[in-house]
C-alpha positions as CSV (number, residue, x, y, z in Angstrom):
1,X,-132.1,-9.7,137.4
2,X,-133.3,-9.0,134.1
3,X,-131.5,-11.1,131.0
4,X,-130.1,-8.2,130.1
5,X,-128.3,-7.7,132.9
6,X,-127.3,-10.9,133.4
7,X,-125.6,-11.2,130.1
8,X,-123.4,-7.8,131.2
9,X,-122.4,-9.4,134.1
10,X,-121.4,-12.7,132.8
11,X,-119.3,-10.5,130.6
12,X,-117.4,-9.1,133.4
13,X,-119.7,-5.5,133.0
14,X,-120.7,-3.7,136.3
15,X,-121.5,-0.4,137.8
16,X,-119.4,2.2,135.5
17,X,-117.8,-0.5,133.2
18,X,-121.3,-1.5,132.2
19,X,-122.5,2.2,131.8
20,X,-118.9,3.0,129.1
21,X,-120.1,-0.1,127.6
22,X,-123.7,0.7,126.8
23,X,-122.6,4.6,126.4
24,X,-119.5,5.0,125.1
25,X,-117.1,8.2,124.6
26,X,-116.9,8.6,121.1
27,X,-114.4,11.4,121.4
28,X,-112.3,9.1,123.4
29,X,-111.4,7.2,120.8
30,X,-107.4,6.9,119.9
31,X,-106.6,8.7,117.1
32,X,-106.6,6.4,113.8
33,X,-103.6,8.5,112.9
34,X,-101.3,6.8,115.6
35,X,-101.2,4.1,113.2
36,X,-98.8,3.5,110.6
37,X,-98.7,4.6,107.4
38,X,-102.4,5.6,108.4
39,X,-101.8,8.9,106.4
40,X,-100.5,7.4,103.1
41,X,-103.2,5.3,103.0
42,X,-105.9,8.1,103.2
43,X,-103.7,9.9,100.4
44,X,-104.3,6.9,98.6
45,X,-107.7,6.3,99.0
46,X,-108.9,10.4,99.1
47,X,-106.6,9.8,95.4
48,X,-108.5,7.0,94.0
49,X,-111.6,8.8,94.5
50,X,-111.0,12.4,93.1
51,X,-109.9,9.8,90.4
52,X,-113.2,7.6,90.0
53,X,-111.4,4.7,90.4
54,X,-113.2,1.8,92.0
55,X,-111.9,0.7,95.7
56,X,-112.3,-2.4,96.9
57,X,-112.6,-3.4,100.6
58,X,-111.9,-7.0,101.7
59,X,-111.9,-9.1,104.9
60,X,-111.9,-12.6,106.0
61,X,-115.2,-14.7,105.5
62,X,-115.4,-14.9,109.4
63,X,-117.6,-13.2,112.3
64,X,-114.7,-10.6,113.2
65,X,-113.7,-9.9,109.3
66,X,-117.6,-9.4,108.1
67,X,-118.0,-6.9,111.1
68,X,-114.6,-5.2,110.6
69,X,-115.3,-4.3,107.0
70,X,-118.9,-3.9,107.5
C-alpha cells in the first residue's frame, strides 16, 4: 500500500469516501447564504469597495485561523 494510501486510510477514507475526498463536488457545497446575516455582510463589503475603502480580514495566529483567512 502506497504512503499515500495509507495516510487516507488512517484517516478513516475508503472506497467512495476517499474518491469525494480527493474529488470533491464543488456544486455541492451549502449555500453561504444559509448563514446569518450572510447578506448584510456582502452589502457591507460589495459597499466598502464601490467606496475604495480599505477591508481588513483577520484570523487567529493558529493552523485553522491562517488557513481560514488565507
Amino acid at each position: 500500500m502506497s504512503l499515500f494510501a495509507q495516510i487516507l486510510a488512517a484517516r478513516g477514507l475508503h472506497g467512495v469516501a476517499a474518491e469525494e475526498f480527493l474529488h470533491p463536488d464543488y456544486d455541492a457545497k451549502p449555500d453561504p447564504f444559509l448563514l446569518s446575516q450572510m447578506q448584510t455582510a456582502v452589502d457591507r463589503l460589495v459597499q466598502a469597495h464601490q467606496r475604495r475603502e480599505t477591508i481588513v480580514i483577520y484570523g487567529d495566529y493558529d493552523i485553522d485561523g491562517l488557513s481560514a483567512t488565507a
